[in-house]
C-alpha positions as CSV (number, residue, x, y, z in Angstrom):
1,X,45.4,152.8,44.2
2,X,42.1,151.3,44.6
3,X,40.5,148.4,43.2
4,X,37.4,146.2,43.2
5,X,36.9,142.5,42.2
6,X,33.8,141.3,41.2
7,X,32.1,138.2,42.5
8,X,29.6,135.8,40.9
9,X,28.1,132.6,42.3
10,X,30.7,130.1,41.0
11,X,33.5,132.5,40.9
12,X,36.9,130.8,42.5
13,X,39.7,133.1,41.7
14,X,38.0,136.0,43.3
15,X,40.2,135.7,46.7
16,X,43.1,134.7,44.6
17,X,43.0,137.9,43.3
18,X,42.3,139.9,46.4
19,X,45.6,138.4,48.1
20,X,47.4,139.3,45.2
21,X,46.3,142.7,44.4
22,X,46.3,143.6,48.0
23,X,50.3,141.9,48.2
24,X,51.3,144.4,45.9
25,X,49.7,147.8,47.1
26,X,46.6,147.8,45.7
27,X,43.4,148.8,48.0
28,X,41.2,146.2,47.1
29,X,37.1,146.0,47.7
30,X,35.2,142.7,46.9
31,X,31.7,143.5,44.8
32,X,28.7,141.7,45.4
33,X,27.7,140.7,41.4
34,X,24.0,142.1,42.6
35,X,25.2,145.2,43.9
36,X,24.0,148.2,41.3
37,X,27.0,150.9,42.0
38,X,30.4,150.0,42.2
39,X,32.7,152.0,44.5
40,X,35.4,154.3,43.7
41,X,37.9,152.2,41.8
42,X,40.8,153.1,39.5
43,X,40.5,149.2,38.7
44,X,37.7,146.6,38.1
45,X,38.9,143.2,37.7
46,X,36.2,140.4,36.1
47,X,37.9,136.8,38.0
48,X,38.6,133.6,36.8
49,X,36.0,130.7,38.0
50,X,32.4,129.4,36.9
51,X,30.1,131.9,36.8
52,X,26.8,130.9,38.1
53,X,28.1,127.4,37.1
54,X,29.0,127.8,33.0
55,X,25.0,127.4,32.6
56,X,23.8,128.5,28.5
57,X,27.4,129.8,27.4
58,X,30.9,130.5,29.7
59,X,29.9,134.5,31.3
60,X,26.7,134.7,29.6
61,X,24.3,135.2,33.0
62,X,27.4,136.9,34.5
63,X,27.0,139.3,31.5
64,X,23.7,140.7,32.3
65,X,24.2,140.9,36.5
66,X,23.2,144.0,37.9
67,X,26.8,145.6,38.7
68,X,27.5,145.2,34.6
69,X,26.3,148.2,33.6
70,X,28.4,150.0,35.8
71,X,31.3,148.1,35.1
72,X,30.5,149.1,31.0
73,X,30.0,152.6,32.7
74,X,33.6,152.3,33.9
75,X,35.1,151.3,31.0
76,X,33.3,153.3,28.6
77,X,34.9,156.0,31.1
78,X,38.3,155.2,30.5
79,X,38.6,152.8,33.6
80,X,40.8,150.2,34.1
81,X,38.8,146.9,33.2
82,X,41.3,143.4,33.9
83,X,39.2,140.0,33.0
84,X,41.0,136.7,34.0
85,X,39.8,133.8,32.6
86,X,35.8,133.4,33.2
87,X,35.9,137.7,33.3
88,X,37.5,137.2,29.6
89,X,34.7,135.3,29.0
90,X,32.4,138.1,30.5
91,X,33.6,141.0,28.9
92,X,33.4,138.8,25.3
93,X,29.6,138.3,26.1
94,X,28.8,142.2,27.0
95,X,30.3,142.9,24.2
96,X,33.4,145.3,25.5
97,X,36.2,142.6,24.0
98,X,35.7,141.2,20.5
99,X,35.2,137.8,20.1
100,X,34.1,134.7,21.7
101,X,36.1,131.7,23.7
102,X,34.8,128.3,22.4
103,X,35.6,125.0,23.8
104,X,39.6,124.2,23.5
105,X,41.0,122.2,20.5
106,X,40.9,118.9,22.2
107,X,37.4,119.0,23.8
108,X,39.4,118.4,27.5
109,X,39.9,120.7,30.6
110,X,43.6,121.9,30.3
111,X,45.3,123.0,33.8
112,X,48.8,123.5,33.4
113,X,51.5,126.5,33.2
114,X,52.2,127.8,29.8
115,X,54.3,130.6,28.5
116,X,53.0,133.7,27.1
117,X,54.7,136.5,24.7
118,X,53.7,140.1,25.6
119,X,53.3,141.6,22.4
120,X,52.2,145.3,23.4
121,X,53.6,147.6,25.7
122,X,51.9,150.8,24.5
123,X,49.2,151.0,27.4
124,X,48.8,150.7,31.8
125,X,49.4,146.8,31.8
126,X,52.7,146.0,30.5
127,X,54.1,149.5,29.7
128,X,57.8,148.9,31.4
129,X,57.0,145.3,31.8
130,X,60.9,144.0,32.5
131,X,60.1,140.6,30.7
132,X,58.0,140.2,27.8
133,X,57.7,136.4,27.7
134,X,56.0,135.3,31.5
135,X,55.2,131.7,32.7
136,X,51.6,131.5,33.9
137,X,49.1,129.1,34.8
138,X,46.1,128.4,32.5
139,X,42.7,125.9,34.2
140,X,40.1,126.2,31.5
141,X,38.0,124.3,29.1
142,X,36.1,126.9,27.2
143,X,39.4,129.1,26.5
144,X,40.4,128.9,22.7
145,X,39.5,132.7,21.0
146,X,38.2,133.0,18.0
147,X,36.8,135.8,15.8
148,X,36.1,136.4,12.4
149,X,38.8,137.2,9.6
150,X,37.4,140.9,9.5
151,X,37.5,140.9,13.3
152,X,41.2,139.7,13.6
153,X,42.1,142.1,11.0
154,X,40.9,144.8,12.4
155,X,42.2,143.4,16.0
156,X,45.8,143.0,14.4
157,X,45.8,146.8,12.8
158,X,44.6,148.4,16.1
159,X,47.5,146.4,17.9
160,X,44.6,145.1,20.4
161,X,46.2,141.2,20.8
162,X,48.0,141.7,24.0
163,X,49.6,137.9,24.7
164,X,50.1,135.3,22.5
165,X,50.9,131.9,23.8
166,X,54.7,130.4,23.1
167,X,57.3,128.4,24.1
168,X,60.1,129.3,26.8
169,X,62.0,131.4,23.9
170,X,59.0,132.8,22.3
171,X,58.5,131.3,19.7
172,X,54.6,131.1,18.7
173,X,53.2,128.2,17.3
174,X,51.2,125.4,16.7
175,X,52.7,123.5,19.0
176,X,52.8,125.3,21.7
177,X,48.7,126.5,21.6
178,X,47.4,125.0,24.2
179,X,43.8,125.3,23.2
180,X,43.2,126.4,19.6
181,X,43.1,129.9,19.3
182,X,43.1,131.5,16.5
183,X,46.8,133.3,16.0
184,X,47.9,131.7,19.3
185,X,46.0,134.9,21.1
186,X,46.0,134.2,24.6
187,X,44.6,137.8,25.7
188,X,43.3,141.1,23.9
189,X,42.6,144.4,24.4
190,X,39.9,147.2,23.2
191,X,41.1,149.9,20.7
192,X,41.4,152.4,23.4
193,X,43.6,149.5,25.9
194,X,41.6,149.9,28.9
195,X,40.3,146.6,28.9
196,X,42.2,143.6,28.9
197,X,40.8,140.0,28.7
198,X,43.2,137.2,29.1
199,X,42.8,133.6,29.8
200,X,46.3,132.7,31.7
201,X,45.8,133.4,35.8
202,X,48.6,135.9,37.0
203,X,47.2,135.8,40.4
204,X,48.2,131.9,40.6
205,X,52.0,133.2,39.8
206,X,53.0,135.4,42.8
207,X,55.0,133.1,45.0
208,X,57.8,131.3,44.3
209,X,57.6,128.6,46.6
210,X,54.3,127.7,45.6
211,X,54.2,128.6,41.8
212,X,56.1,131.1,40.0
213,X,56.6,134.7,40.6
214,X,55.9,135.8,36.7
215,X,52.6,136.8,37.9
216,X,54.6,139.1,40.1
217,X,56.4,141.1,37.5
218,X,52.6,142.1,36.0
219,X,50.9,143.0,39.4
220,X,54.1,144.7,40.6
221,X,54.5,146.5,36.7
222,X,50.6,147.7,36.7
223,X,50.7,149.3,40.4
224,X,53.8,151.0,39.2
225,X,52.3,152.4,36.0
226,X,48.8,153.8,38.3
227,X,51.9,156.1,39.9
């Protein structure tokens, strides 16, 4: 299976995510954010960092870079479209994802692990998935979702919120909402599941003498569901 990552100036998750795509059987390509074309991919993955520094609004330059149109290309397609983080942030401002991700509840930077709930199955990311609630690592300070009440409507009737944050049994609340978002949504998809945006870091969870290994069980469940 092949995939590409997409770099921006300011991006610093981009070789994150090439180790661990590339640790569990993915043939990965890094993209120049210039470039106009991307290659053949059967997934694009937006990473987690500072695009061109978090200048005017988080993934608002990013959004208009020259390889964006192919990317919306790509998804419009059907492709595979993964946005960690800042790439959540990017696919909010192109417009593929619903939404926005405003400035968390406290006004701080939060970098810690947090738990997540997986609450759909029914598409390429977590399909098999063989735990539904994952310890991952959130670093972020412009991370809390938030849509309108017609928006989350229509995102809860189309099944689109993929994670939700929550404690160690699952349990989501106000408590354990790291940042504000409305419904505790920590990632969402399009209608069609394609996309994903998500603001926890799998790629920081693929080793268990350094992290975690969570972010294992999704890179090792969405190779296996390309097959």
């Amino acid at each position: 299976m092949k995939s590409s990552v997409i770099i921006f100036p300011g991006s610093n998750c981009d070789r994150d995510m090439d180790v661990a795509l590339k640790k569990f059987g993915f043939k990965n390509q890094m993209v120049w954010h210039n470039d106009p074309k991307l290659p053949k991919s059967d997934l694009i993955v937006l990473p987690g960092g500072f695009s061109f520094g978090d200048y005017l609004r988080c993934g608002s330059i990013a959004g208009k870079s020259k390889i964006i149109n192919s990317v919306i290309d790509f998804a419009k397609s059907g492709g595979l479209v993964l946005g960690i983080c800042n790439g959540f942030q990017i696919l909010t401002e192109t417009g593929l994802l619903p939404g926005v991700l405003q400035q968390n509840r406290n006004i701080e930077f939060i970098c810690k692990n947090i738990y997540v709930k997986v609450n759909n199955t029914d598409n390429k990311y977590f399909k098999n998935i063989k735990k539904n609630i994952l310890e991952l690592h959130i670093a972020h300070n412009e991370g809390s979702y938030f849509c309108s009440n017609q928006e989350l409507k229509s995102i809860q009737d189309n099944n689109q919120i993929a994670i939700t944050y929550c404690n160690s049994k699952g349990l989501s609340d106000h408590e354990h909402n790291p940042n504000g978002a409305i419904d505790n949504i920590a990632g969402i998809f399009n209608k069609e599941k394609n996309i994903l945006g998500m603001m926890p870091h799998p790629e920081r969870m693929i080793d268990k003498y350094l992290s975690g290994e969570d972010g294992s069980i999704f890179f090792e469940n969405l190779i296996k569901n390309f097959k």
